[in-house]
N, C-alpha and C positions, 0 to 999 in steps of 0.2 A: 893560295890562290890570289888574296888581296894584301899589299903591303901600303903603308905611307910612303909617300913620294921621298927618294930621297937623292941628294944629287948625287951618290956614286953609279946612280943606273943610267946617268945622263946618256953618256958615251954608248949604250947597248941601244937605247931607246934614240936617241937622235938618228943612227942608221936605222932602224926600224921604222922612225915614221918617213925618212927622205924618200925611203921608197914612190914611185910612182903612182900604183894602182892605192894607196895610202894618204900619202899626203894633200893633196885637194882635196878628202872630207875630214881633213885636221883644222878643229879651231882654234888651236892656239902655233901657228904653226912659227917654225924657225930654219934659215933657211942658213945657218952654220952652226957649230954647234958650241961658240962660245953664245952664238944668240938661244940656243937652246937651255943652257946653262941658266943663264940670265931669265930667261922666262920659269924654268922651273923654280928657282932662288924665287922670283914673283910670287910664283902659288902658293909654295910651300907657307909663306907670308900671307898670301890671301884665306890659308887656309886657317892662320890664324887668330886672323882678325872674322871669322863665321864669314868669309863671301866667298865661299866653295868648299867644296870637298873633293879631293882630290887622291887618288888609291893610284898605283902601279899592281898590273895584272901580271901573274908570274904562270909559268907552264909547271908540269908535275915534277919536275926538279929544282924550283926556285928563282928559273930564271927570269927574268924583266920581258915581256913579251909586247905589251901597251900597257896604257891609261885608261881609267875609268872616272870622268867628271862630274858634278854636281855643280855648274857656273849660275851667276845669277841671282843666288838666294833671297827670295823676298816672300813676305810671309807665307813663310812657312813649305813656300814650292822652288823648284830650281830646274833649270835645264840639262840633260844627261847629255855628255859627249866623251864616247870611247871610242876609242882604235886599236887595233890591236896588228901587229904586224904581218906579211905577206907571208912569210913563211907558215905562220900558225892562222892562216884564213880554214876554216872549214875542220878545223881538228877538233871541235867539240867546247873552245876555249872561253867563247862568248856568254852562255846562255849560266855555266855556272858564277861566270865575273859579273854578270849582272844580277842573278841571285843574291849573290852577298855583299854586290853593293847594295842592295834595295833592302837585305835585312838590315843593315848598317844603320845607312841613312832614313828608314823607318821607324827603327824600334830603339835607333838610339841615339839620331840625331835629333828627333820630333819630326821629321818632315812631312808633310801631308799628299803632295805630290808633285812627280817628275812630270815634266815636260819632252817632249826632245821633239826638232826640230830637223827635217833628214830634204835633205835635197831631189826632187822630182825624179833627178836622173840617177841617183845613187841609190841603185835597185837592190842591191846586195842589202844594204843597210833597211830599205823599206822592207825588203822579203825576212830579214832576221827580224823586225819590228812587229810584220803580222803575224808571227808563229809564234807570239808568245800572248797565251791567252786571257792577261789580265791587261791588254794595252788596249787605248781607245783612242782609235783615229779623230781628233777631233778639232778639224776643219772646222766643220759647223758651230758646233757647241762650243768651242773658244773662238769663235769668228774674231773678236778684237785684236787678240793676241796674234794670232792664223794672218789679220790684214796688218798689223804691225808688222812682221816676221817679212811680208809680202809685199811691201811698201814700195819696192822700186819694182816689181812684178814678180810672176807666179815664181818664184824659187823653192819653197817650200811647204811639205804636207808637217803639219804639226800630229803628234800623237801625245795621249797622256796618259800615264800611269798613277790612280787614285791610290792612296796606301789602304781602302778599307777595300779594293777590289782586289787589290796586290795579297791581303792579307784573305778574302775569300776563300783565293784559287789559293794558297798554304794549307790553308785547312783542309779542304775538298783532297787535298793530294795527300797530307799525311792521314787521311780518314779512309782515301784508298790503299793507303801503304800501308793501313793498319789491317785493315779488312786480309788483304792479301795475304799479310803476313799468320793471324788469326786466321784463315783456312788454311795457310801450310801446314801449321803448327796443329791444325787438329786431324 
């Protein structure tokens, strides 16, 4: 599902985010793909010098489908920014890439919490963000950050992911998946 970024997926992944309906909610974007190159050669560096984390999401054969980011890093919290390609919109591919980037970057990178930062108009992205129930929209309660973010005007709803609420809703579900499994079983 999750691999370290590597540049031979460049060439898959550069057609995948040029796409259209794709790349204007790309933050790192490149708009050829020796500039693509060059920016992944970036991260892969940034990633280890600790100011990102940075994964490539593969489909149920291996392939390179998008990115999963961790930009930002400052004590202890970072900004999430995934994309994942137009072919694989809606096939299921998001909710377990960010699963297991958040055990990752939780339980092993020490992180305490993601941010992400999703643009007003990019609904797809807000509607994927409130369907997952350990996120918290928080405009208000990070108002500084929320009016940082918003500095040249309204662009973005901030949301935040806590790791001990990340880590709640884990438990709640393997305790349902236990229960379930414990009445099959009897």
């Amino acid at each position: 599902m999750l691999k370290k970024r590597e540049l031979q997926d460049s060439h898959v992944l550069f057609e995948l985010m040029s796409h259209p309906d794709v790349f204007p909610f790309v933050r790192q974007k490149a708009y050829s793909y020796d500039e693509f190159v060059f920016v992944t050669k970036q991260t892969i560096e940034a990633e280890e010098r600790g100011e990102l984390i940075s994964r490539t999401i593969l489909d149920d054969w291996g392939a390179p489908i998008g990115t999963i980011n961790l930009f930002d890093i400052q004590d202890n919290a970072g900004f999430l920014g995934t994309w994942i390609g137009k072919p694989y919109h809606g096939k299921g591919y998001n909710a377990p890439a960010k699963d297991a980037f958040f055990q990752e970057v939780f339980y092993e990178k020490g992180i305490e919490t993601i941010f992400m930062r999703i643009r007003k108009e990019n609904i797809r992205s807000i509607k994927a963000a409130e369907k997952l129930p350990y996120v918290v929209k928080a405009n208000d309660t990070r108002a500084s950050i929320y009016n940082q973010l918003n500095a040249d005007g309204e662009i973005y709803d901030l949301y935040e992911i806590p790791k001990d609420q990340y880590t709640l809703y884990q438990l709640r579900e393997q305790g349902q998946n236990g229960e379930e499994t414990h009445r099959l079983e009897a």
